[in-house]
C-alpha positions, -999 to 999 in steps of 0.1 A, spaced: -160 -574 156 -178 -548 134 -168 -510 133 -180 -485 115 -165 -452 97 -185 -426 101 -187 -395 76 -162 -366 87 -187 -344 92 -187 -313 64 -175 -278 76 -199 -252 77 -195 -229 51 -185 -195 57 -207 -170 50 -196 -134 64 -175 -112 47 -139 -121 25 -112 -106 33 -110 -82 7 -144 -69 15 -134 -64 52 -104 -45 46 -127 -25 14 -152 -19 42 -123 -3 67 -112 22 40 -148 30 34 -154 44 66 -126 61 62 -133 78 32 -168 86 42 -156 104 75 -133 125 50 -102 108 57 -76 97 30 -47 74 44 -27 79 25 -21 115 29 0 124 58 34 139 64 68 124 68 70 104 99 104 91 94 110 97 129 92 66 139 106 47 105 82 28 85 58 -3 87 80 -32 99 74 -65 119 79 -57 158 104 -89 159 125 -91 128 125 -54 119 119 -66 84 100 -34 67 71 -44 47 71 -34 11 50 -27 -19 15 -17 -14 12 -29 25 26 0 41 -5 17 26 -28 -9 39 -11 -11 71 -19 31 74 -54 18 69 -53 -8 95 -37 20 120 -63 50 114 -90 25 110 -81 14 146 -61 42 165 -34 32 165 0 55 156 23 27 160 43 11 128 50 -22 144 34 -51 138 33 -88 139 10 -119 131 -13 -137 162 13 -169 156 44 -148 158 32 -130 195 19 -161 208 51 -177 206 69 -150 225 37 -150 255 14 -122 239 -14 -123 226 -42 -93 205 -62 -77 237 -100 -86 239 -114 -63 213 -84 -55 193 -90 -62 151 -63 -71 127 -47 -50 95 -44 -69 66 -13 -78 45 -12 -87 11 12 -118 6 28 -127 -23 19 -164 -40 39 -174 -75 16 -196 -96 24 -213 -125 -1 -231 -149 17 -254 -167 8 -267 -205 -15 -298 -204 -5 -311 -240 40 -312 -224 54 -345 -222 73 -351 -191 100 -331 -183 98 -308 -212 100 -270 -208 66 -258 -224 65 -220 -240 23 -223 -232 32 -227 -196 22 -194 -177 33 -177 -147 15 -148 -126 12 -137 -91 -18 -135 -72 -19 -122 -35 -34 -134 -4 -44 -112 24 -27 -118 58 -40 -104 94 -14 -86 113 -17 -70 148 -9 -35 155 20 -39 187 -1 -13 205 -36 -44 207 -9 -65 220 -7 -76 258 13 -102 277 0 -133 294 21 -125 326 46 -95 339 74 -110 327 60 -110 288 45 -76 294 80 -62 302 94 -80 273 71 -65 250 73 -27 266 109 -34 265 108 -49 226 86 -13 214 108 7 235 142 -9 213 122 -7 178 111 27 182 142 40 203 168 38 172 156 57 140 177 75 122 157 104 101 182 126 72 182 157 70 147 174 49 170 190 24 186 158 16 156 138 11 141 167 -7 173 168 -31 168 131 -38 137 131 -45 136 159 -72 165 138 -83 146 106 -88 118 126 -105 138 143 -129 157 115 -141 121 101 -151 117 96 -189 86 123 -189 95 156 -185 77 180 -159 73 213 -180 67 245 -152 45 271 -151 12 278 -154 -17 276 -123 -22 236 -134 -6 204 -122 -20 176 -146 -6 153 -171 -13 156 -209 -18 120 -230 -20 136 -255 14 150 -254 28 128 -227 37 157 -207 41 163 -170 25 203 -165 35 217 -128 34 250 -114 66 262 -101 78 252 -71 76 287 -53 38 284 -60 35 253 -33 33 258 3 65 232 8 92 220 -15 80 186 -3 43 192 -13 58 206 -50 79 168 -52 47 148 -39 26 169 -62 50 161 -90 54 122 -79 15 121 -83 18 134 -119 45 113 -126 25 80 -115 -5 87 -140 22 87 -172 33 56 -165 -5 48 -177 3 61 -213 -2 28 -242 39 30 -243 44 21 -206 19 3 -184 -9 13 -211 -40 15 -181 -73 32 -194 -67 69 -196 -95 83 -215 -125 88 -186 -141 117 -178 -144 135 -148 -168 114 -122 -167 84 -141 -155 49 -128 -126 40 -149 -117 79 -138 -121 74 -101 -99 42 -107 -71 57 -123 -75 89 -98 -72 60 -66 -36 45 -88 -21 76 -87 -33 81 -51 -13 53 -41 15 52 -65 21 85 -53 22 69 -15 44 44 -28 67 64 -45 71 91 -16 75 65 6 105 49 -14 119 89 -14 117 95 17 93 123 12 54 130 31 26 128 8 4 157 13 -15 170 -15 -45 193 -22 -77 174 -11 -104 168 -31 -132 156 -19 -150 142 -50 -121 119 -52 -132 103 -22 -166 97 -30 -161 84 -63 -137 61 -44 -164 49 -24 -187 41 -52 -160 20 -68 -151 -2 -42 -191 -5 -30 -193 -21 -67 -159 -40 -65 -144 -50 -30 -110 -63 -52 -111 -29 -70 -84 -20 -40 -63 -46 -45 -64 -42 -81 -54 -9 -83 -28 -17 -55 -7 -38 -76 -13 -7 -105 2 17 -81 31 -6 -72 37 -13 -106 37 24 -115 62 33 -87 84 4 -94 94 19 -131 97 55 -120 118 46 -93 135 11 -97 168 16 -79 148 26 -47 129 -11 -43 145 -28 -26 153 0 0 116 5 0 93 -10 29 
């Protein structure tokens, strides 16, 4: 008897967009209907990003991708969960209903060809590098009978049904806490909020000169995140001028360090819009879909050395 193998036949090869260029194109719509995500008042009253099941809270930059996945879709609910996670528990993403995106953590490690077995090589290198992960928005999700629709209503109902928010003046008082204690110094007075390379100096208006106390600490968190560029810290390029791309990159950093930060603080991050920002924004990522996820892991990395005792707190 004869057989035969025949040739597994080839995948065909993907050809829409990656990832990172769908979730680029989601914040570019954004920004060119005017909108900045990451710009919005404290909603601690609904707590922050978190999985619907666990009520783990996720941390780093993906709260900030996961307020692009919710304004880029609707949606006002925090909760969310991966198609895997719901289909196990009977639900499933309604007809129509499109995924945020997650950045996920991956350790690599490249070791030294020329190490002999077993030996601990000083050449070997070890980085990060993150994969983007589709989540689903609790409010796109829908159950396959009544019995999982109840359990869901009943699951949103327990998630959202049990935040505790402090006080303002508490958060406020930590905040300005936190930012003080930072090693550059926030000089006031004057009609100017801006850093200084040049001097390494923080320049802020007084606080009575804000419309909040909590838009004079996000204002100041923003400042804060653009000297940790300076060549002593995280040395990122400082030096362009107004309009140009390294300057709408390092404008887009402090953005979301800022978001990061007053996140972390438990503070809203409304600022002064300026709508130049945005499309400079637009131009950048247009030319670089990863440029967001590069200056992502900037702004996490900026936020983490102002604040460090506030990570692991921090969703």
């Amino acid at each position: 008897m004869t057989t035969t193998k025949t040739k597994p036949r080839a995948r065909k090869a993907y050809d829409g967009p990656s990832p990172e260029e769908k979730l680029a194109a989601d914040l570019i719509a954004l920004l060119e209907q005017g909108v900045n995500p990451w710009r919005r008042p404290w909603v601690g009253h609904q707590g922050e990003h978190r999985n619907l099941l666990t009520g783990h809270q996720y941390r780093g930059g993906n709260p900030l991708l996961l307020e692009v996945g919710n304004l880029s879709r609707g949606n006002t609910l925090p909760l969310w969960m991966g198609a895997g996670q719901a289909k196990a528990n009977g639900w499933h993403p309604a007809k129509g209903s499109k995924a945020a995106r997650i950045a996920q953590p991956r350790p690599v490690t490249i070791e030294d060809d020329n190490a002999q077995p077993g030996e601990v090589s000083s050449k070997a290198r070890s980085f990060t590098v993150y994969k983007l992960v589709p989540v689903f928005n609790a409010a796109d999700l829908v159950g396959i009978d009544e019995d999982s629709t109840a359990a869901l209503a009943r699951r949103i109902d327990e998630a959202t049904g049990n935040i505790e928010d402090r006080p303002e003046h508490e958060r406020l008082a930590h905040a300005e806490d936190v930012l003080q204690a930072w090693e550059v110094k926030a000089q006031l007075g004057g009609a100017l909020a801006c850093y200084s390379v040049a001097q390494d100096r923080i320049s802020l208006p007084e606080p009575r000169a804000f419309d909040s106390r909590e838009h004079f600490a996000a204002t100041w968190a923003h400042e804060a995140v653009h000297s940790t560029g300076h060549e002593t810290r995280l040395k990122r390029c400082m030096a362009g001028q107004f309009g140009s791309p390294s300057y709408a990159r390092e404008e887009l950093i402090a953005e979301m360090g800022s978001a990061i930060l007053c996140g972390r603080l438990g503070i809203g991050s409304e600022l002064q819009e300026h709508a130049s920002y945005l499309g400079n924004w637009i131009e950048v990522l247009k030319e670089d879909p990863r440029a967001l996820l590069k200056a992502l892991g900037a702004a996490k990395k900026a936020a983490d050395l102002i604040a460090p005792e506030a990570i692991e707190a921090a969703a």
